[in-house]
C-alpha positions as CSV (number, residue, x, y, z in Angstrom):
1,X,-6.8,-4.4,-4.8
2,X,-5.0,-7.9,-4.5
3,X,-6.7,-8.7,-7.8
4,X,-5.4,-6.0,-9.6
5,X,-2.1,-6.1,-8.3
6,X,-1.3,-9.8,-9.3
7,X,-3.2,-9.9,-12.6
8,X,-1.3,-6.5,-13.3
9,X,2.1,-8.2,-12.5
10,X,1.8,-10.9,-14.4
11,X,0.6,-8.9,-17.2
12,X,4.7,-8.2,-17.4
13,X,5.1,-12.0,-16.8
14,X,4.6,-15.3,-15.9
15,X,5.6,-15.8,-12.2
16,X,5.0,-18.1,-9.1
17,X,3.6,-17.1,-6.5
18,X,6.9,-16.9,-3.9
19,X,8.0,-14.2,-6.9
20,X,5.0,-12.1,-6.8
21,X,5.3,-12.0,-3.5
22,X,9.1,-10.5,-3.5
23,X,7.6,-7.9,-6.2
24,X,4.9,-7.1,-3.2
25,X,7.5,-7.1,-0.6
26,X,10.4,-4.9,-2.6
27,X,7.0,-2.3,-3.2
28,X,5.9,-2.3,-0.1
29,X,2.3,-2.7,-0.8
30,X,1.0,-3.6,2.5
31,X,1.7,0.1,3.5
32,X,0.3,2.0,0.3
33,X,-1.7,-0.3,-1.7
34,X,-3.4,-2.6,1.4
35,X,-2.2,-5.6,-0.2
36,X,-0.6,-8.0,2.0
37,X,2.2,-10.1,0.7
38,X,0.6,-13.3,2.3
39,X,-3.0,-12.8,0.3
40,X,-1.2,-14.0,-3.2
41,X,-1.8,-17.6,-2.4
42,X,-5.2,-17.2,-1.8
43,X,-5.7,-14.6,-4.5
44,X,-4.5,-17.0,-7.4
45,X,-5.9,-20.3,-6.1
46,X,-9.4,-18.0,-6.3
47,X,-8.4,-16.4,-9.8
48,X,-7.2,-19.8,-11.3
49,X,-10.9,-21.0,-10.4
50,X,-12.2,-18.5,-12.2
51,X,-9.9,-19.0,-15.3
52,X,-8.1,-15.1,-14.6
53,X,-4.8,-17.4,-14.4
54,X,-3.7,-20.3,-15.6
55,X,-0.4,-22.2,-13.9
56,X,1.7,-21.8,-17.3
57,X,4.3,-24.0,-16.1
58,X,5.5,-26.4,-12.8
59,X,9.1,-26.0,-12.1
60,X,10.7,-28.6,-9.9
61,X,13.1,-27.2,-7.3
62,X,14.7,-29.8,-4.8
63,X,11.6,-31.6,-3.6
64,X,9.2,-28.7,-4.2
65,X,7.3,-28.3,-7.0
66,X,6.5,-24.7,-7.9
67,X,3.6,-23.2,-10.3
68,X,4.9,-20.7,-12.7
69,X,1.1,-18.2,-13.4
70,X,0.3,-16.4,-16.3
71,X,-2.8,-14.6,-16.8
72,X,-5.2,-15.6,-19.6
73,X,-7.6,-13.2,-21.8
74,X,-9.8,-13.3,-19.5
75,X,-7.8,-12.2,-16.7
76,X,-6.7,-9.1,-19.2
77,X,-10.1,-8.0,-19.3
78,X,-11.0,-8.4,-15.9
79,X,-7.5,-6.2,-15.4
80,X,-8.7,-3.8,-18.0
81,X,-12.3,-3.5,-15.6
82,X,-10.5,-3.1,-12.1
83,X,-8.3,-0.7,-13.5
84,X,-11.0,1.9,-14.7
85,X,-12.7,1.0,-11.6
86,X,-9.8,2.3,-9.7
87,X,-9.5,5.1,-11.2
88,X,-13.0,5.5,-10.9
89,X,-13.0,5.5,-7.0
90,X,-12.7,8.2,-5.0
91,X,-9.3,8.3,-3.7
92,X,-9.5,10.5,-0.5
93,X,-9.6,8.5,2.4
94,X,-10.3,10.5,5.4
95,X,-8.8,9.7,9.2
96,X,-12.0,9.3,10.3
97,X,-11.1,8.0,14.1
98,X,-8.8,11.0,14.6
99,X,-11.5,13.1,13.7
100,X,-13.9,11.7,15.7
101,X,-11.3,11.9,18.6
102,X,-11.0,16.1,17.5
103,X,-14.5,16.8,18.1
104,X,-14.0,16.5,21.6
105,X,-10.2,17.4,21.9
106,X,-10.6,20.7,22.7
107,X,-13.2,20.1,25.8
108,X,-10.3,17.8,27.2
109,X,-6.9,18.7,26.0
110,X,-4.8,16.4,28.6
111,X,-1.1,15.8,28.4
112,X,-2.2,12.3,27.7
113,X,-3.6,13.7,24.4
114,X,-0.9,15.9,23.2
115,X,1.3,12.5,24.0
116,X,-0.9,10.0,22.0
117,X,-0.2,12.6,18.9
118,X,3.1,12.3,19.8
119,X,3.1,8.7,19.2
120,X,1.3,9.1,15.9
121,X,3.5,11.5,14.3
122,X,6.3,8.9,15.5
123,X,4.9,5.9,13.6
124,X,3.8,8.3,10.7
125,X,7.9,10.0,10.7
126,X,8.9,6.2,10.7
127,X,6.4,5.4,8.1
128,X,7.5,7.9,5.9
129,X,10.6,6.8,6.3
130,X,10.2,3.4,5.5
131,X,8.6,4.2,2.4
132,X,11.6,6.5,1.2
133,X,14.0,3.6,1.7
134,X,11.1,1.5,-0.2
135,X,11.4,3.8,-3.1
136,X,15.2,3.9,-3.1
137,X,15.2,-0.1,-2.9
138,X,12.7,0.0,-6.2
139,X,14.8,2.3,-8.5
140,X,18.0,0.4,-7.6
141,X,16.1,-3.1,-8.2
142,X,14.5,-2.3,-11.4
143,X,16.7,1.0,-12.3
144,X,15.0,4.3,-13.5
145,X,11.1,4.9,-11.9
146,X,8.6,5.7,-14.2
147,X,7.6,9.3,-14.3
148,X,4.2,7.9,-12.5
149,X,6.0,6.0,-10.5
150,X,7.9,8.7,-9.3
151,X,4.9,10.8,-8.8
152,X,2.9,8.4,-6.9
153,X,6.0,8.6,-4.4
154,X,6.1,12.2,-4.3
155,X,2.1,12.5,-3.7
156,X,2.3,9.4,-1.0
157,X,5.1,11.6,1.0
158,X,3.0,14.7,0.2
159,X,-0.1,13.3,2.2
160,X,2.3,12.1,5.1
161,X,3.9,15.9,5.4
162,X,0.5,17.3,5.1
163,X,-1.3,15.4,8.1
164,X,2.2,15.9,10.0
165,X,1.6,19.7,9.6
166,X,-1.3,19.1,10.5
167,X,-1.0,17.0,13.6
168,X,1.6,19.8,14.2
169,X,-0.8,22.4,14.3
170,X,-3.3,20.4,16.5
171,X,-0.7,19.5,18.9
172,X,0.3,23.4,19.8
173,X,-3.7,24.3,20.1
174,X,-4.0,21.7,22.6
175,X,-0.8,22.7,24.1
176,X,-1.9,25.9,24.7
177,X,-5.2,24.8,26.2
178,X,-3.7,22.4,28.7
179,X,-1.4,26.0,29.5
180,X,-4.3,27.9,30.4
């Protein structure tokens, strides 16, 4: 994913590194796209070796020298490949530890339980919420969202409702269990 997020970036423009990593930052990536701010270094040191990128120009700031990146023709085509291939992919990631952890809910529903969903609809109402200020930060950053832009936010906070329903709905069976 860190591949096609920077070679996609600077397919709008030429950028150093410290910039991409604002662009990650204002997105939020880490929390819906798994790419970590901090990987960009790494990512176009790798890319430059394999001629994705090119440093298109050195600026000098104070005593730092920066490299400004730009992506070469290669780098376009490689975009073009990881693209289809994430498209490609399946995107339905299932919660596989939770459930795993339903299986055997029901043969020992314990307050303890019903708590530790409790803390995982807490971080999930938090995450949700992080991601709403995320998307209000975007539009006022770069102004009016893209019609897939927008949708991409409005299926992100569907999937967040829907296991929160569902969490919901797990939570008062074992509630009921630990009542009997």
């Amino acid at each position: 994913m860190t591949r096609l997020m920077v070679l996609g970036i600077l397919r709008m423009k030429a950028m150093s590194g410290y910039e991409i990593q604002q662009v990650l930052q204002i997105s939020q990536t880490d929390a819906w796209a798994g790419v970590l701010p901090g990987s960009i270094y790494h990512a176009l040191k790798k890319m430059e070796k394999e001629e994705l990128v090119e440093i298109a120009s050195l600026e000098q700031t104070g005593n730092r020298t920066k490299a400004i990146y730009k992506i070469t023709d290669k780098g376009h085509n490689e975009f073009q490949s990881l693209l289809i291939e994430s498209f490609a992919t399946s995107s339905v990631i299932l919660p596989t530890t939770l459930y795993t952890g339903l299986i055997f809910a029901e043969s020992s529903a314990s307050k303890q339980v019903i708590r530790a969903i409790d803390e995982q609809k807490e971080l999930l109402t938090k995450q949700l919420s992080a991601l709403r200020e995320g998307e209000e930060h975007k539009e006022k950053a770069m102004g009016e969202l893209s019609p897939i832009t927008k949708a991409t936010f409005e299926s992100i906070y569907s999937q967040y409702e829907l296991q929160l329903a569902f969490l919901d709905k797990i939570q008062n069976i074992l509630q009921h269990d630990v009542e009997k």
